[in-house]
C-alpha positions as CSV (number, residue, x, y, z in Angstrom):
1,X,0.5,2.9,-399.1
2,X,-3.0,3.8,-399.1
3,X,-5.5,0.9,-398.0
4,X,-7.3,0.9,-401.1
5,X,-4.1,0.5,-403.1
6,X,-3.3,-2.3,-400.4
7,X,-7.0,-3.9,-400.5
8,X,-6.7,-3.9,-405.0
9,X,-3.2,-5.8,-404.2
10,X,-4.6,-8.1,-402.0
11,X,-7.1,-8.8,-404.1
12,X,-5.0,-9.7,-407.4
13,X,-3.2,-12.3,-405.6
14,X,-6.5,-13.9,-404.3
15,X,-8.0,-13.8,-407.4
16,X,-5.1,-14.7,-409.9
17,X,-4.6,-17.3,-406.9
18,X,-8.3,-18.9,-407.9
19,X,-8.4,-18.4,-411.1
20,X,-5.2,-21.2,-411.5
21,X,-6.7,-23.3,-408.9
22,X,-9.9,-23.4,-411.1
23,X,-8.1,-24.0,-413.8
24,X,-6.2,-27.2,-412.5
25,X,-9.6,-28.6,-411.6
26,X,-10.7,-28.3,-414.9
27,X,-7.8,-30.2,-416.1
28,X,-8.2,-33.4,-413.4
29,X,-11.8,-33.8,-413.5
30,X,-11.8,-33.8,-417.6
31,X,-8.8,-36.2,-417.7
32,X,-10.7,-38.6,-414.3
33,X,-14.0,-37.8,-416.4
34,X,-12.6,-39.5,-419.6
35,X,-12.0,-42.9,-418.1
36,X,-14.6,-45.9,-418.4
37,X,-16.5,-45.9,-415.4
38,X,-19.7,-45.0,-416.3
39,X,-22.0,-42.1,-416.7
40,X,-23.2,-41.3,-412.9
41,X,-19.3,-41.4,-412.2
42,X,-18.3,-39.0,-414.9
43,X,-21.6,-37.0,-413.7
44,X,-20.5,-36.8,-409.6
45,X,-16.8,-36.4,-410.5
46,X,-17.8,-33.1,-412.3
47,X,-20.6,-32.3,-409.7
48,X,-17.6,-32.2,-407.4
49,X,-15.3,-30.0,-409.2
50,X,-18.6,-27.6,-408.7
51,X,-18.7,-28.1,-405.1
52,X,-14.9,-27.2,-404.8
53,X,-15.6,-23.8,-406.1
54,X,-19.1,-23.5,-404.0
55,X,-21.5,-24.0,-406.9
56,X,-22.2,-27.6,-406.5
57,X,-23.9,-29.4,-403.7
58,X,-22.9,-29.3,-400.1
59,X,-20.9,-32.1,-398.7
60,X,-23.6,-34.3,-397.2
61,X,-26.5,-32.8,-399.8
62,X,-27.9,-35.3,-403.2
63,X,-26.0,-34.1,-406.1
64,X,-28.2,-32.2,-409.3
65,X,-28.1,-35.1,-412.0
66,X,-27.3,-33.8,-416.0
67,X,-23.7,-32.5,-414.8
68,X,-21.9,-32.6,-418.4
69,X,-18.4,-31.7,-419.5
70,X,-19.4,-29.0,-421.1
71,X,-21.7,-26.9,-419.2
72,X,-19.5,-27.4,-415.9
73,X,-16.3,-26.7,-418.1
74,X,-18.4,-23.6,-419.4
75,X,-19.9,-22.8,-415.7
76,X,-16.2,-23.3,-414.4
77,X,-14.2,-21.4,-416.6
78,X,-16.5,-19.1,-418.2
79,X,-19.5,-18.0,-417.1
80,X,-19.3,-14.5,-415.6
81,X,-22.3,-15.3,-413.7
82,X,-20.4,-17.7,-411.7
83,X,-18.3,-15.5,-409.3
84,X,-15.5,-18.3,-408.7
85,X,-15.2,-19.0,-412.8
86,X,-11.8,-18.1,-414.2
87,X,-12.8,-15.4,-416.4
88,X,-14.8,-13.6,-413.6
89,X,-11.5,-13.6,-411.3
90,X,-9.6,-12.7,-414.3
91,X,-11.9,-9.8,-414.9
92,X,-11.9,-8.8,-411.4
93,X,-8.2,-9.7,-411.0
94,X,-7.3,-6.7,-413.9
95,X,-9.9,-4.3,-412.5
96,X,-7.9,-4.3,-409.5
97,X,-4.4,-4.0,-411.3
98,X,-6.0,-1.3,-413.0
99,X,-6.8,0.3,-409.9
100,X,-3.4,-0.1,-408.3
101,X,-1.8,0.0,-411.9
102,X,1.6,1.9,-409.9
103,X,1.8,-0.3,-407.7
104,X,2.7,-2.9,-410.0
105,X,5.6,-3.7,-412.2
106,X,5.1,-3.6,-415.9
107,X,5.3,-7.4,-416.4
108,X,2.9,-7.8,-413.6
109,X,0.6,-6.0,-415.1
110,X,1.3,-7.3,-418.7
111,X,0.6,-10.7,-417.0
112,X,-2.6,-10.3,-415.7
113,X,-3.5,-8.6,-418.9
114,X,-2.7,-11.1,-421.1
115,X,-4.2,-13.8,-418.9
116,X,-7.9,-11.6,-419.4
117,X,-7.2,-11.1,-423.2
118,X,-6.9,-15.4,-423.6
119,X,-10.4,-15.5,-421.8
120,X,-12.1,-12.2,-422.2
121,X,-14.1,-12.7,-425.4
122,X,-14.8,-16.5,-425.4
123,X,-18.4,-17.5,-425.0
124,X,-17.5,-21.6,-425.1
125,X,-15.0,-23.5,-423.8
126,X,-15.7,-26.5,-426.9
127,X,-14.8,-29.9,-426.8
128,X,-12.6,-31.8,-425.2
129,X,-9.6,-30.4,-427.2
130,X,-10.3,-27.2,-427.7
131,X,-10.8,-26.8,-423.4
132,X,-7.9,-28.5,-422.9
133,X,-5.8,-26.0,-424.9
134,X,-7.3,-23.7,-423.3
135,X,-6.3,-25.0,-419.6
136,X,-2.6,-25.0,-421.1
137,X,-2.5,-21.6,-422.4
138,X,-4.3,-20.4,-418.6
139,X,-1.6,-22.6,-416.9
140,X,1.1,-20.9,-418.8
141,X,-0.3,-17.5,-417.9
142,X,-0.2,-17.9,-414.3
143,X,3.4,-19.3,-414.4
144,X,4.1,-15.8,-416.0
145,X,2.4,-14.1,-413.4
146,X,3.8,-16.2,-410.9
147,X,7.4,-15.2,-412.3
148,X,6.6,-11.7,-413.0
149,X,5.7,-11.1,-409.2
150,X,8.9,-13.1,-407.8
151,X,10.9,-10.5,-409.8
152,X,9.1,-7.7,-408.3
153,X,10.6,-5.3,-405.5
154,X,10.1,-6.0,-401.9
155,X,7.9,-3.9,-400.6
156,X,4.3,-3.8,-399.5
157,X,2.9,-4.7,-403.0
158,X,4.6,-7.3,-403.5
159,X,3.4,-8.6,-399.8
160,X,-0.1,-7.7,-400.5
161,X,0.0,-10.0,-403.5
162,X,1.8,-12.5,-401.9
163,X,-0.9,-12.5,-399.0
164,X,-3.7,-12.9,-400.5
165,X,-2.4,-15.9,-402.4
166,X,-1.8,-17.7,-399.3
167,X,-5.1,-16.5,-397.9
168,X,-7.2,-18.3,-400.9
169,X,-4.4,-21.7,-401.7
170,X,-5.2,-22.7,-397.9
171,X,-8.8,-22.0,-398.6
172,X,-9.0,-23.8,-401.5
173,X,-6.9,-26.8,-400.5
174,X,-9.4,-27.2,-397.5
175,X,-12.4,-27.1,-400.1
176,X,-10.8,-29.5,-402.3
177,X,-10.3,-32.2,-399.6
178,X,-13.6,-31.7,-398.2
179,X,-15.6,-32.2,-400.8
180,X,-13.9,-35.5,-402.1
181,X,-14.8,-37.1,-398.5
182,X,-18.6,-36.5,-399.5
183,X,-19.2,-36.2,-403.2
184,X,-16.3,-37.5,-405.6
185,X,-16.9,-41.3,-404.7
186,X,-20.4,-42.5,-406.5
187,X,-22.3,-44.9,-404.5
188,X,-21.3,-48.9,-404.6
189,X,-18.1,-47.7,-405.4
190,X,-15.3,-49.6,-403.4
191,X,-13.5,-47.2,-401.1
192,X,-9.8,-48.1,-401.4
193,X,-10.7,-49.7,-405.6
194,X,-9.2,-48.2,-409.1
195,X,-12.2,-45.6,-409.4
196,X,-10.6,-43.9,-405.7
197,X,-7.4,-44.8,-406.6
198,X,-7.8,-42.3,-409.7
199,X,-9.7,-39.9,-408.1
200,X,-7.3,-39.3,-405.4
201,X,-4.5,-38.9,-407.9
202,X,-6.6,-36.3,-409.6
203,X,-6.4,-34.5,-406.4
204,X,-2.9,-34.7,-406.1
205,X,-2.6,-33.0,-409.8
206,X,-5.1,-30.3,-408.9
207,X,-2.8,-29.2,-406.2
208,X,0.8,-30.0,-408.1
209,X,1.4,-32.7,-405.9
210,X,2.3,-35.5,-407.2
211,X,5.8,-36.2,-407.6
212,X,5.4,-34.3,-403.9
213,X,3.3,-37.5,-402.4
214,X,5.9,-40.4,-404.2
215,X,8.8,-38.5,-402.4
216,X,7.2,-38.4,-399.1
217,X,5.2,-42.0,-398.8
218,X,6.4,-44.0,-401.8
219,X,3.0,-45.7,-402.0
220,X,0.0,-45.4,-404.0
221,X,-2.5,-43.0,-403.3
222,X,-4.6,-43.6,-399.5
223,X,-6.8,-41.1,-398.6
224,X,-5.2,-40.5,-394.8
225,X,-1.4,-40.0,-397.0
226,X,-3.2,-37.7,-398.9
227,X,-5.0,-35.9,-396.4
228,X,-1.5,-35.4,-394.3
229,X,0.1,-34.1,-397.3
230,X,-2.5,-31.4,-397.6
231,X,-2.9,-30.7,-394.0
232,X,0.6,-31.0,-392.1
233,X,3.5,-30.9,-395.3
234,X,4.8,-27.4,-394.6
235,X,7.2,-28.3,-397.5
236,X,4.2,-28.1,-399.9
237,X,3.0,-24.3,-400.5
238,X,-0.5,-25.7,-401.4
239,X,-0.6,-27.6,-397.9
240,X,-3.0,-26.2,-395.4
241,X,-0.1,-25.7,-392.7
242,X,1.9,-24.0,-395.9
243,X,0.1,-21.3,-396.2
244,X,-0.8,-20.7,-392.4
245,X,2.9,-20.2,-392.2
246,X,3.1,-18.1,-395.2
247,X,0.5,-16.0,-394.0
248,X,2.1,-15.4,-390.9
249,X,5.4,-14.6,-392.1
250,X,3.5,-11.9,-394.4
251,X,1.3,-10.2,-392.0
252,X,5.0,-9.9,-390.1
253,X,7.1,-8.5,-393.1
254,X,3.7,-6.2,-393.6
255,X,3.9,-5.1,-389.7
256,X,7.3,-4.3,-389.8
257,X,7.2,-2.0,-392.5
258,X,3.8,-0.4,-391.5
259,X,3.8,-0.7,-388.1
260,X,0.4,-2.4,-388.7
261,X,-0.3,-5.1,-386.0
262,X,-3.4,-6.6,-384.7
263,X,-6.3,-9.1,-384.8
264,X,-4.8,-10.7,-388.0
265,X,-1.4,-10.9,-386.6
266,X,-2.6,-12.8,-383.7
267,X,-5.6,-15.5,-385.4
268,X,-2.9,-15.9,-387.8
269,X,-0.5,-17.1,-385.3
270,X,-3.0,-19.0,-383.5
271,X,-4.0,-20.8,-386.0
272,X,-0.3,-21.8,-387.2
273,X,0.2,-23.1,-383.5
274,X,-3.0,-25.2,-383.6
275,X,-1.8,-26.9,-386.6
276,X,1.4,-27.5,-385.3
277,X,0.0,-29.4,-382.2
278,X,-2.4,-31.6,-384.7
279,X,-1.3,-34.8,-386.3
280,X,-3.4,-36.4,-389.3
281,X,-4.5,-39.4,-386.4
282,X,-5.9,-36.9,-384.0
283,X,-8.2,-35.4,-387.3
284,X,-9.8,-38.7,-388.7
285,X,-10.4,-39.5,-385.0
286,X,-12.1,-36.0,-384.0
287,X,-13.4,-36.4,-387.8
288,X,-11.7,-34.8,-390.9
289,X,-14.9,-32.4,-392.4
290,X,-15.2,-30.9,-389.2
291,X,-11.5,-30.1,-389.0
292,X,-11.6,-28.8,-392.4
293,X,-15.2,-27.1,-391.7
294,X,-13.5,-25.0,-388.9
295,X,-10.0,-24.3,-391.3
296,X,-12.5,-22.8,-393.8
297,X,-14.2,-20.4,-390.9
298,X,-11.0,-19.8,-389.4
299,X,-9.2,-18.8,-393.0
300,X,-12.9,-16.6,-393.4
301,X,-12.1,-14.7,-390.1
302,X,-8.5,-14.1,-391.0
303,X,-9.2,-12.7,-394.3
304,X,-12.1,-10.2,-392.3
305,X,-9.1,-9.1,-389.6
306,X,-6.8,-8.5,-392.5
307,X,-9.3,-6.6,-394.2
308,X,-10.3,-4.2,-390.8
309,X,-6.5,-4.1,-389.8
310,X,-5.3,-2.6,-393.1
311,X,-8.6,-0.2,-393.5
312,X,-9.6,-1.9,-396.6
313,X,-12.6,0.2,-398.0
């Protein structure tokens, strides 16, 4: 396969990857935004859901006030001049299939299609209803693409795809807990009170986790059950340790067929046996944004090896 063809597959899957991720966001932080706790809360819960995607604040900088449901909903979903929105990684998403157009399958490619022509000429996202609608018909398109690529043939494409998925879910899983530890809860807020007790179960819906977290702790949401659920459940795909594995387990079905080993092989591996070693205790004692600061630099460095190993242009 020729490492253009390889760096346009790799690419789909990250960006049809962020494009759902985006899309679940919307969906929790307009249903957490809706409930009666005042305007500053509805304001910081959606200057969060900016931060996630790295157009917000900083953990540990003052949030903008004036965040509103519709111009984050229109920032977040729509606005091609936000990188991260889900039409600009829809747009990208079917240049690239485009690109690698026989490389695909025909429903993969009919997926990703029909995902840009749902989006491609909307210039608002409208009220409450009407984005809503919208998050259901996006959700539905990434199940199809999700189900056209399990039916594709083994072979580096589909691996490509498959990569770059994992790459961006342990990404974004990382981004979504980080932030919450320094923006989602508003100030004289009570830690541990109703207004965290829905926010963390908005996180748990962002991810698909719900019904996950009630199997495994059979409690109400706490942020450290949360936080180990993210980090250390390899039975969740979205779980940071999910995707480590995934990735290696990739770059080794990629190898095999290629011959192509290297740098990405091994910080790939590395970092899957660092994880192992850790336990949620050890993290809130070393401190949990600087875990999650270094899983975002160490994701960043993998995604560079993988990019230098294959030759991408």
């Amino acid at each position: 396969m020729l490492s253009r063809t390889a760096a346009n597959l790799y690419w789909i899957g990250r960006y049809m990857e962020r494009a759902e991720f985006t899309t679940r966001l919307i969906e929790a932080t307009l249903r957490l935004s809706s409930l009666s706790y005042g305007a500053d809360a509805a304001s910081a819960t959606w200057e969060s859901a900016l931060a996630v995607v790295g157009r917000g604040p900083a953990p540990g900088e003052t949030a903008s006030p004036g965040a509103t449901t519709f111009n984050v909903c229109r920032t977040l979903a729509l606005d091609l001049d936000n990188p991260n929105s889900i039409r600009a990684c829809l747009s990208r998403a079917r240049d690239n299939a485009r690109s690698a157009r026989n490389a695909l399958s025909s429903e993969v490619w009919q997926a990703i299609n029909r995902a840009w022509l749902d989006v491609g000429d909307r210039t608002s996202p409208g009220g409450i209803q009407n984005t809503l609608a919208l998050v259901d018909t996006l959700k539905a398109n990434s199940r199809g693409f999700e189900g056209a690529l399990a039916r594709m043939l083994r072979h580096e494409g589909f691996w490509f795809m498959r990569l770059g998925s994992a790459v961006e879910r342990g990404d974004n899983s990382a981004r979504l807990l980080d932030v919450k530890y320094y923006l989602l809860l508003p100030k004289g807020q009570k830690v541990g009170g109703v207004l965290d007790h829905d926010q963390w179960t908005a996180i748990l819906q962002t991810v698909s986790a719900r019904n996950a977290y009630r199997l495994f702790y059979h409690d109400t949401p706490k942020p450290w059950l949360v936080a180990d659920l993210l980090l250390f459940r390899s039975e969740l795909p979205r779980s940071i340790v999910g995707s480590s594995a995934e990735v290696v387990d990739l770059l080794a079905e990629i190898g095999g067929r290629t011959g192509r080993q290297g740098e990405a092989d091994r910080l790939a591996r590395l970092r899957h046996s660092r994880l192992a070693e850790t336990n949620i205790d050890e993290v809130f004692r070393s401190g949990l944004h600087e875990f999650l600061k270094d899983s975002i630099a160490e994701n960043a460095q993998i995604d560079t090896a993988i990019s230098h190993q294959f030759r991408f242009p």
